[in-house]
C-alpha positions in Angstrom: 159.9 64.9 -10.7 162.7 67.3 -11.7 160.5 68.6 -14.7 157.8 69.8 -12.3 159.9 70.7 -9.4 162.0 73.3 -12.1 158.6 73.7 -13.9 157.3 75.4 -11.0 160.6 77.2 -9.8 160.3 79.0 -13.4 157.1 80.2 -12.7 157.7 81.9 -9.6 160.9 83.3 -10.6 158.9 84.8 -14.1 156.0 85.9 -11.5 158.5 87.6 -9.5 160.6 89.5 -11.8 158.3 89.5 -14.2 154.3 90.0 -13.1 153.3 89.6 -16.9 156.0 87.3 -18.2 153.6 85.8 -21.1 152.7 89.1 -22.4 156.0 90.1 -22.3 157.9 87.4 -24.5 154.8 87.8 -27.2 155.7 91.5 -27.7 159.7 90.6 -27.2 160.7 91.4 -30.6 164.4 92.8 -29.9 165.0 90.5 -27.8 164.3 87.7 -30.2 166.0 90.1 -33.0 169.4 90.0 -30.8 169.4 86.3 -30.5 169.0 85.8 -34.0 171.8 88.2 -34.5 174.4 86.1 -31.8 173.0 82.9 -33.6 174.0 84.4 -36.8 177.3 85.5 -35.3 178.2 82.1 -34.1 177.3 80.6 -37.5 179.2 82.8 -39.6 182.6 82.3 -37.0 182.4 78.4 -36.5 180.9 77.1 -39.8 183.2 78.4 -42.4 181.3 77.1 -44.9 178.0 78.7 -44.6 179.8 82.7 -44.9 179.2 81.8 -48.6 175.3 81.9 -47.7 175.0 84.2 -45.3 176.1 87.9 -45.7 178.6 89.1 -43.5 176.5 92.3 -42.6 173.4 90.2 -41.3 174.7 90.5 -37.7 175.0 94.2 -37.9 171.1 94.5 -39.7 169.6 92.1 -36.7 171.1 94.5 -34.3 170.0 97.6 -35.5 166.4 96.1 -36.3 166.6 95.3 -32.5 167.1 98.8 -32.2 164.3 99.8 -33.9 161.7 97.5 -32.4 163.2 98.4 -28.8 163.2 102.4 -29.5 159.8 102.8 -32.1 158.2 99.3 -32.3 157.8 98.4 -28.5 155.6 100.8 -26.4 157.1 101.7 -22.9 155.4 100.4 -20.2 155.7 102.7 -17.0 157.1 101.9 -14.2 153.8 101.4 -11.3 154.1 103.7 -8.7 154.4 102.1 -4.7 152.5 104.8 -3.2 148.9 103.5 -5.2 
């Protein structure tokens, strides 16, 4: 009962704030980019182990490549007007 009563309380929040939420977390790649970056943040601090594997610039490369698919990679959608 909780499943479908917060099923359905996600999909009018996403309809609300978002009219096309579906299309928009397909095309989400900076988004996705920056959680992989945090992910890889919180690896590299908590498992001390793993900083052998993982460089310690990978953070810095996610975030900029989030930068690149928000600013070039991403087209900009405008904003519809309220008077049409």
């Amino acid at each position: 009962m909780l499943r479908t009563l917060f099923s359905g309380a996600r999909d009018v929040v996403a309809r609300v704030l978002i009219p096309d939420a579906a299309a928009t977390t397909k095309s989400a790649w900076s988004l996705r980019l920056i959680e992989l970056a945090a992910l890889a943040d919180i690896i590299l601090n908590v498992v001390p182990v793993v900083s052998d594997y993982l460089p310690w610039w990978l953070t810095l490369a996610l975030l900029v490549g989030a930068w690149i698919a928000r600013h070039l990679i991403q087209p900009k959608k405008e904003a519809p007007v309220a008077d049409q």
